[in-house]
C-alpha positions as CSV (number, residue, x, y, z in Angstrom):
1,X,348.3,194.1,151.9
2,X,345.0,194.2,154.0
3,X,345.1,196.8,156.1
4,X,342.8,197.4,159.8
5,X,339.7,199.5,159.8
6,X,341.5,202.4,162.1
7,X,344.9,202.1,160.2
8,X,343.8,205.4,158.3
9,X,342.4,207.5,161.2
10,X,344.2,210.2,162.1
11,X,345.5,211.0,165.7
12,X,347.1,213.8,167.3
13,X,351.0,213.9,168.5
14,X,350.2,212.2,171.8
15,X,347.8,209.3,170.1
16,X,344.6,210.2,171.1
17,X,341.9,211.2,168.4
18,X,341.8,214.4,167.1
19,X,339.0,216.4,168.5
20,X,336.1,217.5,166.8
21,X,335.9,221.5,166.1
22,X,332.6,222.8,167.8
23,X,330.6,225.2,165.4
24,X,330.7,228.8,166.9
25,X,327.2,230.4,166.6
26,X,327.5,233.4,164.5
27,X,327.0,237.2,166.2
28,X,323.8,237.7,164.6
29,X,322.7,234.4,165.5
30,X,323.3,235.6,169.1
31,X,321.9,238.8,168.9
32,X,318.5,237.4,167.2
33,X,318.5,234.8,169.9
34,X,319.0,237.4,173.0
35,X,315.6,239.4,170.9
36,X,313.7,236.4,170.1
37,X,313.6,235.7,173.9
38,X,312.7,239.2,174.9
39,X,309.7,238.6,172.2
40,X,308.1,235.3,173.0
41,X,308.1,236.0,177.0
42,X,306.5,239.2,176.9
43,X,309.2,241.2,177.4
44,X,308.8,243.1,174.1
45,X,305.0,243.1,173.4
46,X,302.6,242.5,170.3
47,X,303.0,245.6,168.3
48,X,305.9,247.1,170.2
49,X,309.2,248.7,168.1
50,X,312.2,247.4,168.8
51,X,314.5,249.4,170.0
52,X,316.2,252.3,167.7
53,X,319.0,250.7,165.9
54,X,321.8,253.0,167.5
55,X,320.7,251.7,170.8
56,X,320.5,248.2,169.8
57,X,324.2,248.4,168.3
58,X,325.4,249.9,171.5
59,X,324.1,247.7,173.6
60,X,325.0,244.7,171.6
61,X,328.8,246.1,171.0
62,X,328.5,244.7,167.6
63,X,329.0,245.5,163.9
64,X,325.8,247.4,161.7
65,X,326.2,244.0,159.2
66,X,325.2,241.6,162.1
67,X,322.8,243.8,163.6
68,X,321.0,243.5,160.1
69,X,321.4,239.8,159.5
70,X,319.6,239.8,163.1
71,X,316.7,241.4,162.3
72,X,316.6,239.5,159.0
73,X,316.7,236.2,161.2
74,X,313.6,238.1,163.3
75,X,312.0,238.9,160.1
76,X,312.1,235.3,158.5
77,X,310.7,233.7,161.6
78,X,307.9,236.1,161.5
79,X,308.7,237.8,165.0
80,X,309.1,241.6,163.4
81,X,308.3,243.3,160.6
82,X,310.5,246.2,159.3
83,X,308.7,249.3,157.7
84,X,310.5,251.5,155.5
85,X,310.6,254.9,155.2
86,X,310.1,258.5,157.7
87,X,307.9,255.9,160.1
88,X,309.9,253.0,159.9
89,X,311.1,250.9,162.1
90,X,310.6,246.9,163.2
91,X,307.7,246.5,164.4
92,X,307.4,242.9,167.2
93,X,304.8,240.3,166.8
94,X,303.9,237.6,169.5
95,X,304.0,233.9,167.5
96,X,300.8,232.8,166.5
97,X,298.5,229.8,166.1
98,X,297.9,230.9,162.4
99,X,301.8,231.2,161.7
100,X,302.0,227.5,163.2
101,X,299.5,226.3,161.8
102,X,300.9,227.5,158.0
103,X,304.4,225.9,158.6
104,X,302.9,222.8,159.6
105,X,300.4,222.7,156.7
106,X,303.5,223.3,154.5
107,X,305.3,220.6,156.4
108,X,302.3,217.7,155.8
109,X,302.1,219.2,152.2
110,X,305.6,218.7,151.3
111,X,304.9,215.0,152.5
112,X,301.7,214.7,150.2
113,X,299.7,214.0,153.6
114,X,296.5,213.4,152.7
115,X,293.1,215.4,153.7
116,X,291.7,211.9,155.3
117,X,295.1,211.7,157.5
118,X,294.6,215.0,158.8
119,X,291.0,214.1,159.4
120,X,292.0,210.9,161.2
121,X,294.4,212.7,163.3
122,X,291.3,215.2,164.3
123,X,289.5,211.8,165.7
124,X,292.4,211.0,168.1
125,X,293.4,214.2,169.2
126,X,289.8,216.1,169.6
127,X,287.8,213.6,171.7
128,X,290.6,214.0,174.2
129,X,289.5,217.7,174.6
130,X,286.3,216.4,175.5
131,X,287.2,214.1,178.2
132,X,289.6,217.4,179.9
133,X,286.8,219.8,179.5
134,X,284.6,217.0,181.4
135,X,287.4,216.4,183.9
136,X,287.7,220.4,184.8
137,X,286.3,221.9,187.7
138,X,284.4,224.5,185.9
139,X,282.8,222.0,183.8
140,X,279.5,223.5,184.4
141,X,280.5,227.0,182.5
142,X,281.9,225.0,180.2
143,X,279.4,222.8,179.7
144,X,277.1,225.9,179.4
145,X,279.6,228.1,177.0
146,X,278.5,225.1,174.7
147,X,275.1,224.9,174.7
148,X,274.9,228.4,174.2
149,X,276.7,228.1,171.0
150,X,275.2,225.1,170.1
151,X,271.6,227.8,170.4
152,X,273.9,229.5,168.6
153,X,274.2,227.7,165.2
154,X,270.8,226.3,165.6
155,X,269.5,230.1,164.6
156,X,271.7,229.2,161.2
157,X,270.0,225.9,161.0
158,X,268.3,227.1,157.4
159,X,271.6,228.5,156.0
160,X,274.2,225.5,155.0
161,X,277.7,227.7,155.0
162,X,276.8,230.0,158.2
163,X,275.7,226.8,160.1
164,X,279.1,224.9,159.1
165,X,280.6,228.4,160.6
166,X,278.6,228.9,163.5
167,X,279.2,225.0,164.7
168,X,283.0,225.4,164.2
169,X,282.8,227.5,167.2
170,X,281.5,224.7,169.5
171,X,285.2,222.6,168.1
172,X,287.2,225.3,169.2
173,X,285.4,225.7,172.7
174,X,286.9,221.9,173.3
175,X,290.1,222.6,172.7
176,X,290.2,225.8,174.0
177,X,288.6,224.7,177.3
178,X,290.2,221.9,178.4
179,X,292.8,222.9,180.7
180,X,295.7,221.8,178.7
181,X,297.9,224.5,176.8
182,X,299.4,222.1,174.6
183,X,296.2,220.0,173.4
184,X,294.8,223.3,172.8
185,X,297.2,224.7,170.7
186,X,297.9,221.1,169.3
187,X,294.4,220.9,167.8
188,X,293.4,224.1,167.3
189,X,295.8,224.3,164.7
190,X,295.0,221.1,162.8
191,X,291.8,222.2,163.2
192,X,292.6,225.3,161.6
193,X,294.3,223.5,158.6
194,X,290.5,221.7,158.1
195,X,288.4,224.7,158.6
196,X,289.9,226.2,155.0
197,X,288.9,223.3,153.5
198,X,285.4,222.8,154.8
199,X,284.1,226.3,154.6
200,X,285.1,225.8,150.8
201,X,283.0,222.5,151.1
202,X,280.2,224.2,152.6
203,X,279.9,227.0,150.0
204,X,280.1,224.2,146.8
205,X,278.2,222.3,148.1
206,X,275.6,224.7,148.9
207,X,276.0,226.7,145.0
208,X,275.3,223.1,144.2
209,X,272.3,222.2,146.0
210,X,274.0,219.4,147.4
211,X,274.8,220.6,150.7
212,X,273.6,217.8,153.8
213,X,269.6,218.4,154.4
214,X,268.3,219.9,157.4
215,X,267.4,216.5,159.6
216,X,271.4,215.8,159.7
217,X,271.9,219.7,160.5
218,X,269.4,219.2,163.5
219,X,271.6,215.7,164.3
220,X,274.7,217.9,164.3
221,X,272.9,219.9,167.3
222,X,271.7,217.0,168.9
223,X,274.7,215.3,169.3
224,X,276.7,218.9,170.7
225,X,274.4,219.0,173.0
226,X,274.8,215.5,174.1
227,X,278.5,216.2,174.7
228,X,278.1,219.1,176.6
229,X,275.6,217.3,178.7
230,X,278.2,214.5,179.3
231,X,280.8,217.3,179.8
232,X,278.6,218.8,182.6
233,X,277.7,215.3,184.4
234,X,281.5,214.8,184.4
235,X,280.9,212.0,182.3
236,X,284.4,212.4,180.7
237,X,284.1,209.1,178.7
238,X,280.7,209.3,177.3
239,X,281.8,213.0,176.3
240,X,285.4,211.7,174.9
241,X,282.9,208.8,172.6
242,X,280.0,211.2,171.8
243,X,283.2,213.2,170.1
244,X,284.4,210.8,168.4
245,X,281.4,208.9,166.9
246,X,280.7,213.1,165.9
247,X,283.2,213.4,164.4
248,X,283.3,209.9,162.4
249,X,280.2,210.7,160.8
250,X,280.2,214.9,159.8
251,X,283.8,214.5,158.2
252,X,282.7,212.1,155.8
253,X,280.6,214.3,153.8
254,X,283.7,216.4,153.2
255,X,285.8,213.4,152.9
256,X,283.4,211.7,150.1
257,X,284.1,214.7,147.4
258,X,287.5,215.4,148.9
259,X,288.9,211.5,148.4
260,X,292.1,211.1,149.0
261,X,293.6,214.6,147.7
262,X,297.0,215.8,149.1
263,X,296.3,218.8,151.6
264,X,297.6,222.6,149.5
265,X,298.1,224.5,151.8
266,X,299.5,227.3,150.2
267,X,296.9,227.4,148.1
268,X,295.2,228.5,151.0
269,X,297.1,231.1,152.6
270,X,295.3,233.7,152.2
271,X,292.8,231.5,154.7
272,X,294.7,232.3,157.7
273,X,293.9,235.2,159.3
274,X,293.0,236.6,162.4
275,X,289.1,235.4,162.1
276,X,290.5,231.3,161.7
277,X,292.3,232.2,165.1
278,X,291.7,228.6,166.9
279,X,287.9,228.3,164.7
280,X,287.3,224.4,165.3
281,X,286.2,222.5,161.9
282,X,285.2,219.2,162.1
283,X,281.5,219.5,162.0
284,X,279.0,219.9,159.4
């Protein structure tokens, strides 16, 4: 005999449905959650111990076993870092763009994004920085902090890899300037993810003698300082386009020998360090 869709739910002595059981957080889940908020907003700095382990168990009032899976938590998101030994101790560290920009690179990875994806993403996300920076009050400084590293990788102009380095910096200016903390953390970390792979483009190329000639180098320059003069006229469209159209044409050199390869980022790794901190990537 056919029976109704509820006739097998259970229900409680008084007829109502049982209610769920809410998951308790665990004490070390607690405790790693009290420390992890004393890290991020300043209240433990960069560099900074935490506090001696008898201290930390008495103010906590809880067991040596969860004041270890705590710091283990701490230690797996990348906030401390215990040291053994006469000196030991766990030492705090601030999040970082380079930590994000890893875990992301592992997240797109473990999707097999593609190195043109990220590269398309670049084109939405960077001319936006443009526009802001054009937009700001200060766009004048700004405007000036750019031609004055656009003179900057002009002095690299003979020198294929140092000139790819030098005109990074002008990418990371744009996002670092444009008045928006979460554009500029947004795309300097996907710029961060390209920079790995074009420095490695610039250097094979270059062994190869196949690196772009000196007329597109000088087109690179032209075209920064085109935005920077639309950033300082307030010109926030023509500075948003001039990005774009930049960007459009340098990443297809990289994108021509890269093709369509899945982005490896831990292949990379060793990449991200203090140096890649925010380094815009997407020119020549």
């Amino acid at each position: 005999m056919a029976t109704s869709g509820t006739a097998n739910k259970k229900v409680s002595s008084d007829g109502a449905p049982p209610r769920r059981r809410l998951n308790q957080p665990r004490v070390a889940e607690i405790v790693a959650g009290i420390l992890r908020e004393r890290i991020v907003n300043g209240q433990l700095a960069d560099g900074d111990l935490l506090p001696k382990q008898d201290d930390l168990l008495k103010e906590f009032g809880v067991s040596l076993p969860s004041l270890r899976e705590a710091t283990r938590i701490l230690e797996t998101e990348g906030l401390i870092s215990v040291r053994r030994g006469n000196v030991g101790g766990a030492v705090v560290h601030r999040p970082t763009s380079e930590a994000v920009a890893f875990t992301l690179g592992l997240v797109l990875q473990s999707h097999r994004v593609t190195l043109p994806d990220l590269a398309a993403a670049l084109r939405v996300v960077e001319p936006a920085c443009a526009a802001l920076c054009a937009q700001q009050a200060g766009r004048r400084k700004i405007a000036a902090r750019l031609s004055e590293l656009t003179d900057e990788a002009e002095t690299h102009l003979d020198d294929g890899p140092e000139f790819t380095r030098a005109a990074r910096e002008f990418h990371d200016e744009l996002a670092r300037l444009c008045g928006n903390g979460t554009l500029r953390e947004l795309v300097g970390t996907l710029e961060m993810l390209w920079s790995d792979y074009e420095a490695r483009w610039a250097d094979d190329t270059n062994q190869r003698g196949a690196y772009p000639e000196v007329t597109l180098r000088r087109r690179v320059l032209s075209t920064h300082r085109a935005i920077a003069d639309a950033i300082r006229a307030g010109e926030a469209e023509s500075a948003e386009k001039a990005s774009r159209q930049h960007l459009e044409q340098s990443q297809q050199f990289m994108l021509r020998q890269a093709g369509d390869q899945p982005l490896t980022i831990t292949q990379l790794r060793v990449g991200f360090g203090p140096s890649r901190l925010g380094s815009g990537s997407t020119s020549l």
